[in-house]
C-alpha positions in Angstrom: 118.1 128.0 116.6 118.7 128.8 112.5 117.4 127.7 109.5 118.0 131.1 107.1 118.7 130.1 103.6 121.9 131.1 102.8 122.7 131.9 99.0 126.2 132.8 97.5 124.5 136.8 97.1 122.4 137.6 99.9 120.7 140.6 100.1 121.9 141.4 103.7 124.5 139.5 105.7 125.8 140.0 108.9 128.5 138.5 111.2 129.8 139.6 114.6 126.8 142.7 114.1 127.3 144.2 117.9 126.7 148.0 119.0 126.6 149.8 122.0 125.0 152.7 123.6 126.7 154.5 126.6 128.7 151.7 127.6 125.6 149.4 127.0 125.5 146.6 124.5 122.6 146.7 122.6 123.1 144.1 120.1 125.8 140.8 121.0 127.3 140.0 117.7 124.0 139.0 115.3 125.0 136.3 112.3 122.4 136.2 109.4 122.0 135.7 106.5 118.9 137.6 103.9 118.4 136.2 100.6 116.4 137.4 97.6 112.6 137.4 97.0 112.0 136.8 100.9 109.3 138.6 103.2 110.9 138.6 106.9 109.2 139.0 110.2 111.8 140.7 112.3 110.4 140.4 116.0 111.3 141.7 119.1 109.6 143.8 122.5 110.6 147.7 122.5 114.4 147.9 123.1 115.3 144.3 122.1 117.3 145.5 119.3 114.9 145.6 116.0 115.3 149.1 115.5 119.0 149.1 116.2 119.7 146.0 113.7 117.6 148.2 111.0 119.4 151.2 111.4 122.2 149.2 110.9 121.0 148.2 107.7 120.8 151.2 106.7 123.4 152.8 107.4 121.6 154.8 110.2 124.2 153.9 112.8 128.0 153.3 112.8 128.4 149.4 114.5 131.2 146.7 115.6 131.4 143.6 113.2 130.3 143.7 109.2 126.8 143.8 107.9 126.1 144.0 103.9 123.5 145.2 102.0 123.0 144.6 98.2 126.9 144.1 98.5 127.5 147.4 100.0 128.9 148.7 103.8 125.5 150.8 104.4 127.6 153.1 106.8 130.5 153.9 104.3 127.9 154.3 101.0 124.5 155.3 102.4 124.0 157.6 99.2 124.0 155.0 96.7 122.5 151.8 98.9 119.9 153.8 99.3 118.6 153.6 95.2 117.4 150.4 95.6 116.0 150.6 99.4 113.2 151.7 100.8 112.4 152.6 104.3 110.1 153.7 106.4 108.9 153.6 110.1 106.6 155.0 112.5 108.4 158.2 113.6 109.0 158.9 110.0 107.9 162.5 108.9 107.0 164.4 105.6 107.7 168.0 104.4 104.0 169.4 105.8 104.1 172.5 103.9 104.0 170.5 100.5 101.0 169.5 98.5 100.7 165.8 97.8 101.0 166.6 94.3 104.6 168.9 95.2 105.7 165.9 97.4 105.3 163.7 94.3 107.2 166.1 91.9 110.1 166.1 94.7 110.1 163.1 94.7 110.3 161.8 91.1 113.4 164.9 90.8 115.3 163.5 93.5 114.8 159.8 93.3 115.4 158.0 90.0 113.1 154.9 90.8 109.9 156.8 92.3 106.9 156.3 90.2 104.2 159.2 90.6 101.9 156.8 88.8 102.2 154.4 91.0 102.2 156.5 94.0 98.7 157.5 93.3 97.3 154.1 92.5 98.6 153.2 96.1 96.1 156.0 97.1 93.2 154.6 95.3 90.2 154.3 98.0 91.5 156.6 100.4 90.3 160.4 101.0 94.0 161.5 100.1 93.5 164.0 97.1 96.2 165.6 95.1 95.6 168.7 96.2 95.9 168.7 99.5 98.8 170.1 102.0 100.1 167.1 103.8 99.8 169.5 107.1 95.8 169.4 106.6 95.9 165.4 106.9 95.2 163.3 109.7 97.7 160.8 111.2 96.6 157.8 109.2 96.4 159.6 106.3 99.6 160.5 106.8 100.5 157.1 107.3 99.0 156.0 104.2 100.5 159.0 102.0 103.9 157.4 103.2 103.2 154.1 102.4 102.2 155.2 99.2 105.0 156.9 98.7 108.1 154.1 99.8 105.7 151.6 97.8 106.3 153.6 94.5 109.8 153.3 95.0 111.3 150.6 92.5 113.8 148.9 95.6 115.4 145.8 95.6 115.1 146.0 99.2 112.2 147.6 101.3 112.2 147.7 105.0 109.3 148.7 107.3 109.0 149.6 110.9 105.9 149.2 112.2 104.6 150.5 109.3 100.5 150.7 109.7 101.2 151.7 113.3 98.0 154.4 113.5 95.9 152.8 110.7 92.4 151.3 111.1 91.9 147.5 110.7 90.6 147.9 107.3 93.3 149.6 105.8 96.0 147.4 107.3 94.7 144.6 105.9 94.3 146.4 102.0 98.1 148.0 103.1 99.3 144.1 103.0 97.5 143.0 100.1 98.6 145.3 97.9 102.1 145.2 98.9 102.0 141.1 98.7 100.0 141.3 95.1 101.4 144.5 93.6 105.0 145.3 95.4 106.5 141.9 95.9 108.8 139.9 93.3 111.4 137.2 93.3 113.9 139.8 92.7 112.6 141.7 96.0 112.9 141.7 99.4 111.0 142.4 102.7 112.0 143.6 106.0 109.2 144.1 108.4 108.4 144.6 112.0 105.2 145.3 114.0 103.4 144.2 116.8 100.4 143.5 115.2 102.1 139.7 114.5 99.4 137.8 113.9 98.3 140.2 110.7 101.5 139.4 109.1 101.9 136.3 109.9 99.8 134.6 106.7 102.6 136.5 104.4 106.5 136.3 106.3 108.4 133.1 104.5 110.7 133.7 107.2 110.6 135.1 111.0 113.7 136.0 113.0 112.6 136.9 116.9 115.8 139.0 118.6 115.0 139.1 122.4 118.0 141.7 124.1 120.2 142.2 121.8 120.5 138.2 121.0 118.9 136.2 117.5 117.0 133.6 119.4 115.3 132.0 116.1 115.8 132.4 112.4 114.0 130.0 110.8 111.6 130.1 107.4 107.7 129.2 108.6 107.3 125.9 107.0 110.5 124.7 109.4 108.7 126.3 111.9 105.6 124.9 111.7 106.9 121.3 111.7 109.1 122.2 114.6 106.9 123.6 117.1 103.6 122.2 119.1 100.5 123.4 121.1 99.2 121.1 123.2 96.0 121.6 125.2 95.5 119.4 128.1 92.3 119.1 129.3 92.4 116.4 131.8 94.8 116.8 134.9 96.1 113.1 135.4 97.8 113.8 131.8 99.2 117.4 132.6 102.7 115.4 134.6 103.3 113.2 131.6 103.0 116.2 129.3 105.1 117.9 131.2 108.0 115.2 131.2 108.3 115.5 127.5 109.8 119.5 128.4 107.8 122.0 126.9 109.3 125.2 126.5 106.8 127.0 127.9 103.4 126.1 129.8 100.4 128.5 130.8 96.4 128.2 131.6 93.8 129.6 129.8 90.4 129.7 130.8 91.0 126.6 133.0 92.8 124.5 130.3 96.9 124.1 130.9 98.4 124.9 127.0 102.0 123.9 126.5 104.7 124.6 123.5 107.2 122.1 122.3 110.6 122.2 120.5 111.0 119.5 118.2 108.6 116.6 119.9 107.1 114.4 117.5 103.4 115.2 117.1 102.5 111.4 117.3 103.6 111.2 121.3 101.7 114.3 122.1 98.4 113.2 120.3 96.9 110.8 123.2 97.2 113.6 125.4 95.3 116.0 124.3 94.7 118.6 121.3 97.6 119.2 119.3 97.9 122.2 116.9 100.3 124.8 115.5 100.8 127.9 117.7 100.4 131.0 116.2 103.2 133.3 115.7 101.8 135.8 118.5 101.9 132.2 120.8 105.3 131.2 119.9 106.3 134.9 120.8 105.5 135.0 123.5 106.8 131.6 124.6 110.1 132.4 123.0 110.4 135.5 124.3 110.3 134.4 128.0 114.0 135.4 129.2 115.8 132.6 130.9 115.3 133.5 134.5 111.3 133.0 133.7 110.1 129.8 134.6 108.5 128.0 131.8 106.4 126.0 133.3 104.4 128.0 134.7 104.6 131.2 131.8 106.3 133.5 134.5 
C-alpha cells in the first residue's frame, strides 16, 4: 500500500534498502521516497526495523541496496550530510562534565548551523539554567537540554527517535508545539518515531508503518483518512453482514464488535452502525497484526 509523494529531489530515497544482522534480515529491500517540507510518522513495534532504517539514514550502518540523503550516500559522506541533519534518540548521551553554557560554546565551535540563541529560547520555562553541569540534571531535563540543543541546529533534515521518551505530559505536548510553530518550514523535513502515536498524530502529513523488516503503508494522512473505516456494530443480526464486506481487522470492546476497513465506501457501512475514522494508534494496531493473526477476531 503507497501513496508517498514523489518529487524529482527528494530528501531521502531508498530502493532495494535490505540489511542483515548475524545471518538475519532485518530490513527486506524498503522502496521510499521523502520529499521536502514533510513531517513523517515512521511506525513500527521494537525490532521491526525503525531504528535500523534511521541508522541507515544516517549513515550509522553500512546496508545492501541505495538510500540517499539530501543527494548524498550517508555511509560514504557522514561528515558533511551531517551539516544539515539533525538527530537525536532516546539512548542519546551528553558530555556530563560540561556546563550547559560549555556544551553551548562546543557546540556553536564545532557546528556551523547551531544557534546558542536559539538553544536557550528552547529552554524557556524549564528549570534548565546556564550554569548548571549537565551531570546534576535529572533525566527529563536531560531530555529537554537535548532537544534544545538538535532544535537549534539550522537542518534541512531532522530526525527523532522517540524523542520525549522520559518527559512528562506537559512538556511533550509544549516539545511539539514549538517544533511545529518555530522549527518547521517548507524547506524542512521531519523524521519521527515514538510510541506515544496518538500525540503525534494531529502534526505527521505522512505515516509509514514498517512491521518486520517490510513497508506495509506509506501513505500521506488525508489518503488515509478517506481510505480507512471504523465501524461499531452494536446490534448482532448486523455483525455477519459487516463482516462479508472483509474488514481487515475486527475486535470487541466493552461488549460492542469494532471493525476496520480498506477502501469500502463509507455509504455501505453507514446503515450498520457508527462509522468514523480510526485513530492512528487503531489503525496500528490493526495493521500491525502479522498475517498468521486472524483478523476477525484481533488475535
Amino acid at each position: 500500500m503507497t501513496d508517498a509523494t514523489l518529487t524529482s529531489n527528494p530528501v531521502v530515497s531508498a530502493r532495494g534498502l535490505k540489511k542483515s544482522f548475524g545471518g538475519k534480515q532485518i530490513l527486506h529491500g524498503l522502496d521510499f521516497d521523502i520529499p521536502a517540507g514533510r513531517i513523517y510518522g515512521l511506525i513500527g513495534h521494537n525490532g521491526a526495523g525503525k531504528t535500523t532504517t534511521l541508522n541507515a539514514m544516517l549513515g550509522l550502518t553500512s546496508y545492501e541496496g541505495t538510500i540517499r540523503v539530501l543527494g548524498e550516500d550517508p555511509f560514504a559522506h557522514r561528515a558533511r550530510l551531517m551539516e544539515n541533519v539533525a538527530f537525536i534518540s532516546d539512548v542519546a548521551s551528553l558530555p556530563r562534565f560540561l556546563r550547559v553554557r560549555e556544551l553551548f560554546a562546543l557546540l556553536t565551535n564545532i557546528h556551523p548551523n547551531f544557534s546558542p540563541d536559539k538553544a536557550r529560547s528552547f529552554l524557556e520555562g524549564t528549570d534548565i539554567r546556564p550554569e548548571m553541569k549537565i551531570r546534576t540534571l535529572s533525566k527529563g531535563m536531560v531530555a529537554q537540554l537535548h532537544l534544545a540543543v538538535v532544535m537549534a541546529i539550522d537542518a534541512k533534515l531532522l530526525v527523532l527517535d522517540e524523542p520525549t521518551l522520559g518527559l512528562d505530559i506537559s512538556y511533550r505536548k509544549r516539545f511539539y508545539r514549538r517544533l511545529l510553530e518555530d522549527y518547521m518550514s517548507e524547506e524542512r523535513t521531519l523524521i519521527i518515531t515514538t510510541h506515544q502515536v496518538d500525540e503525534i498524530e494531529f502534526m505527521l502529513s505522512d505515516i509509514m508503518f514498517i512491521r518486520d523488516g517490510d513497508l506495509i503503508l506509506h501513505m500521506q494522512m488525508e489518503t488515509v483518512n478517506e481510505k480507512f473505516s471504523q465501524l461499531v456494530v452494536n446490534e448482532p443480526e448486523l455483525q455477519v453482514e459487516a463482516r462479508a464486506l472483509a474488514p481487515v481487522y475486527e475486535e470487541t470492546r466493552f461488549g460492542q464488535t469494532v471493525m476496520i476497513y480498506d477502501g469500502v465506501d463509507r455509504a455501505r457501512l453507514e446503515p450498520l452502525g457508527r462509522v468514523s475514522t480510526p485513530t492512528m494508534s487503531d489503525l496500528f494496531v490493526a495493521l500491525m497484526q502479522r498475517p498468521t493473526a486472524n483478523p476477525e477476531r484481533g488475535q
